[in-house]
C-alpha positions as CSV (number, residue, x, y, z in Angstrom):
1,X,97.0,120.0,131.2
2,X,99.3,119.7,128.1
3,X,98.9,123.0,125.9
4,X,98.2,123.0,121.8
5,X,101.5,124.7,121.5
6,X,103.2,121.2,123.1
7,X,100.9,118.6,121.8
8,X,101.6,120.5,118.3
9,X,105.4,119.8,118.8
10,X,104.5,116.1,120.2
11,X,102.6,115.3,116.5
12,X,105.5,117.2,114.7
13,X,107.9,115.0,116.2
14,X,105.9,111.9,115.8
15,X,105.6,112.6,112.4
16,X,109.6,113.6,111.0
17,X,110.8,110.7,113.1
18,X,111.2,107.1,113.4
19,X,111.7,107.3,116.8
20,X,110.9,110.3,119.7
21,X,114.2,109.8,121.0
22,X,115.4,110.7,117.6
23,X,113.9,114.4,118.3
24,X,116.8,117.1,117.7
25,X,117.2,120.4,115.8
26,X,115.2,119.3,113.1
27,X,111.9,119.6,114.8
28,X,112.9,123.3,115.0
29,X,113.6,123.5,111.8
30,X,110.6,121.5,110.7
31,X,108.2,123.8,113.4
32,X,109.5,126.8,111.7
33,X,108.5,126.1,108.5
34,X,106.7,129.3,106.4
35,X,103.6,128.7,105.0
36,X,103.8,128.6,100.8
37,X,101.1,129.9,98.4
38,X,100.5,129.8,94.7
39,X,100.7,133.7,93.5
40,X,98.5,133.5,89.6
41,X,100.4,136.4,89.0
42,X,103.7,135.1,89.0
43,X,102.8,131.7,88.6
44,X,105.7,130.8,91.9
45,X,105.1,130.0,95.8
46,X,105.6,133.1,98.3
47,X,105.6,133.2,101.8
48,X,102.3,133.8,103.5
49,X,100.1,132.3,105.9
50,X,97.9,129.4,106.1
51,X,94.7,129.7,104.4
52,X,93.1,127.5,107.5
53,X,94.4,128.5,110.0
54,X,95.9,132.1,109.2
55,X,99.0,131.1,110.9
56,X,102.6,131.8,109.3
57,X,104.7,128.4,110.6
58,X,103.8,125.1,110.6
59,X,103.7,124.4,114.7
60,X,101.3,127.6,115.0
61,X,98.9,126.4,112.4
62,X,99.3,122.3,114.0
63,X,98.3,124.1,117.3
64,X,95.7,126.2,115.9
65,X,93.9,122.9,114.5
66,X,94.2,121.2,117.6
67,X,93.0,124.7,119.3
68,X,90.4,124.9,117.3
69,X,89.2,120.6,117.2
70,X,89.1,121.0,121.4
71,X,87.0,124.0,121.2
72,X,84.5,122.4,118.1
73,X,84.7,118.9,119.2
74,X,85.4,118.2,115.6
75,X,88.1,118.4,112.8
76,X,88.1,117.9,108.8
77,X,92.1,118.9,108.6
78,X,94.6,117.0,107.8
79,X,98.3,117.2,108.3
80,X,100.6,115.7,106.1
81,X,104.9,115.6,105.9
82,X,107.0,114.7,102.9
83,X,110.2,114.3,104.7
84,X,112.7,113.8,102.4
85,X,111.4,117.3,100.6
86,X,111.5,118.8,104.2
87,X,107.3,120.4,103.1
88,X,104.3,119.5,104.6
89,X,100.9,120.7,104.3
90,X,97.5,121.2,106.0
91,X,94.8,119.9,103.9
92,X,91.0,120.7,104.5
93,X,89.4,116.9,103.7
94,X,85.4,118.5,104.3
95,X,85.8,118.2,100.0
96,X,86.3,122.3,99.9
97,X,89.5,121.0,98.2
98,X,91.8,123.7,100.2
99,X,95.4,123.3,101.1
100,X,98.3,125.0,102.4
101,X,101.8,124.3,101.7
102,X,104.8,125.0,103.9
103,X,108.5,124.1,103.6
104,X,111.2,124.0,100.6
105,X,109.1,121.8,98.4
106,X,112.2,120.8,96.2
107,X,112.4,117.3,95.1
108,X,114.3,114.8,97.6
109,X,117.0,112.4,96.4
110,X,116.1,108.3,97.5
111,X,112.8,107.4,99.0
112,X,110.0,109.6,100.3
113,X,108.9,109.0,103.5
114,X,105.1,110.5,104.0
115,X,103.2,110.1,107.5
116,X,100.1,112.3,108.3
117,X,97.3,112.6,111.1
118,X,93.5,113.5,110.8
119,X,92.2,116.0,113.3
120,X,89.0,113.9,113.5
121,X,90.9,111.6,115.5
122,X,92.5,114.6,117.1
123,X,89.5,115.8,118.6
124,X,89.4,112.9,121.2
125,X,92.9,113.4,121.7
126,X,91.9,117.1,122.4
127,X,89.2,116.4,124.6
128,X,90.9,114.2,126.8
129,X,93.5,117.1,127.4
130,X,91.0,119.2,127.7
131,X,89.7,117.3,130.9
132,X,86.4,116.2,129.3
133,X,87.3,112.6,128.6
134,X,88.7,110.0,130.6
């Protein structure tokens, strides 16, 4: 039975490349990406952890959703990459309106790419790992 942590690394790679034989270094890079918050204090991001998942790297709060959707059955998180700015972030979608950032966050140069996944079609996913589907 594939783990969390490796279907976590599986979607991260899915979603920084064209191609999974294109999977090098960056995923590393990418998986160890710090969670960002806004401080209203001094109006900048600082390191943290995720306010969904209370993970500090991107792969631990990916595998934490999917964690999290086998155990419910259900997911209203949402992953999403902005490659070129090397930041993604984990976005609640229920309407609570709350996000995470991780990454650099500085503007890329050219175009953007952006891919992202739902959990809710995770949770299938998740169960058929689990061993309850078929």
């Amino acid at each position: 039975m594939a783990t969390p942590d490796a279907v976590a690394m599986v979607l991260l790679s899915v979603l920084v490349t064209d191609n999974l034989s294109e999977v090098d270094e960056r995923i590393a890079t990418w998986a160890s990406l710090r969670a960002r918050n806004w401080d209203e204090k001094t109006g900048s991001f600082k390191v943290g952890t995720c306010h969904l998942t209370k993970q500090k790297t991107l792969h631990k709060a990916i595998s934490r959703i999917i964690a999290n959707s086998i155990h419910d059955g259900t997911g209203s998180l949402e992953v999403s990459v902005q490659r070129g700015r090397m930041s993604a972030r984990v976005i609640d979608v229920s309407g609570q309106s709350i996000s995470t950032s991780f990454g650099h966050g500085e503007a890329g140069h050219g175009v953007q790419l952006s891919a992202s996944f739902s959990i809710s079609d995770i949770a299938t996913l998740g169960a058929f790992l689990h061993g309850d589907g078929s």
